[in-house]
C-alpha positions in Angstrom: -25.2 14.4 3.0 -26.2 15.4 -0.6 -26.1 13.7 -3.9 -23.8 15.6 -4.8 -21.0 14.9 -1.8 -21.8 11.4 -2.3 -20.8 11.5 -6.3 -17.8 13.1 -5.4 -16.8 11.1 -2.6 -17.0 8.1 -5.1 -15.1 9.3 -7.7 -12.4 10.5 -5.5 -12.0 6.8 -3.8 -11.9 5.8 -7.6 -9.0 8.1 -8.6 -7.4 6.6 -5.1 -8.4 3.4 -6.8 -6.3 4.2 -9.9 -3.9 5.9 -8.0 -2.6 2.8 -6.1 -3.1 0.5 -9.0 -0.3 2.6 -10.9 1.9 2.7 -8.4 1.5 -1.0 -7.6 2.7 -1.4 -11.0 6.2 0.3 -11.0 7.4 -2.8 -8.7 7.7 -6.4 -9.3 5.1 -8.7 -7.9 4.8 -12.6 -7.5 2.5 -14.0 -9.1 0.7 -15.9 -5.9 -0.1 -13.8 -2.9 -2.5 -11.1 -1.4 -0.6 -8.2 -3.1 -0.3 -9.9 -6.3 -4.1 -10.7 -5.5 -5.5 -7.2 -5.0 -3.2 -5.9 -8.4 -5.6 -8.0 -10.3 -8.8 -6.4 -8.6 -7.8 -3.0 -8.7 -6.9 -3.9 -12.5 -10.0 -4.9 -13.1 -11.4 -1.9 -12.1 -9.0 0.5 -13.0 -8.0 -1.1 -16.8 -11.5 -0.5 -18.2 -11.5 3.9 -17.5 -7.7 4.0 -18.5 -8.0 1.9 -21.4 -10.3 4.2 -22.9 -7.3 6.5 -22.4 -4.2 4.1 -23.8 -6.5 3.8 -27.0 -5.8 8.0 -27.2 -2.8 9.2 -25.6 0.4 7.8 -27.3 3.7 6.2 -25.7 6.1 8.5 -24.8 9.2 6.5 -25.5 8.6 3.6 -22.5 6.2 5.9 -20.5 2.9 5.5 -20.8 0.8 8.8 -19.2 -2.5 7.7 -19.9 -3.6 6.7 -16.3 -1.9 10.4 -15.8 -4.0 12.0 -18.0 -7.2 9.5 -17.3 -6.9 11.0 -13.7 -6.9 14.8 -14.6 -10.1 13.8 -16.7 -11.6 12.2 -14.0 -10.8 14.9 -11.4 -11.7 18.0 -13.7 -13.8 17.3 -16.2 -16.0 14.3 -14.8 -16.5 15.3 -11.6 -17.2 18.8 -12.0 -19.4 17.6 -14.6 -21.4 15.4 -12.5 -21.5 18.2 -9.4 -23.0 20.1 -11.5 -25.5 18.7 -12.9 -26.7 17.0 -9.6 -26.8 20.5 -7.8 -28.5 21.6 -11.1 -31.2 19.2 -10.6 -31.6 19.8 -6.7 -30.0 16.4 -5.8 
């Protein structure tokens, strides 16, 4: 397995990261508990990449398409980005 496979592998468990971590959100959660639990982790890794986003991309009325948009970045800009620069270097 190259580099290359690896980096992408990676970032697509990370968009699955974000993925989930939005979705979790739409519902309700206790604060005590193993959901409410792994909310907060996949917060903590999700919050920093689609803050960067919620600084940019404004409110539309109550909905808020930044981890939207953080994920199209992620999936075609980043990650072709990466790809290529790994095959570019021979990695």
């Amino acid at each position: 397995m190259t580099l290359s496979a690896i980096v992408i592998r990676i970032l697509d468990f990370y968009s699955l990261l974000i993925f989930v971590y939005v979705i979790m959100s739409w519902f309700p959660l206790s604060r005590d508990g193993v959901v409410a639990d792994v909310y907060r982790v996949l917060g903590s890794v999700a919050e920093p990449y689609i803050g960067i986003f919620r600084r940019i991309v404004p409110l539309a009325g109550a909905v808020d398409f930044s981890p939207l948009v953080a994920l199209l970045v992620l999936r075609y800009l980043i990650q072709p980005a990466a790809v290529t620069l790994l095959r570019s270097a021979g990695l």
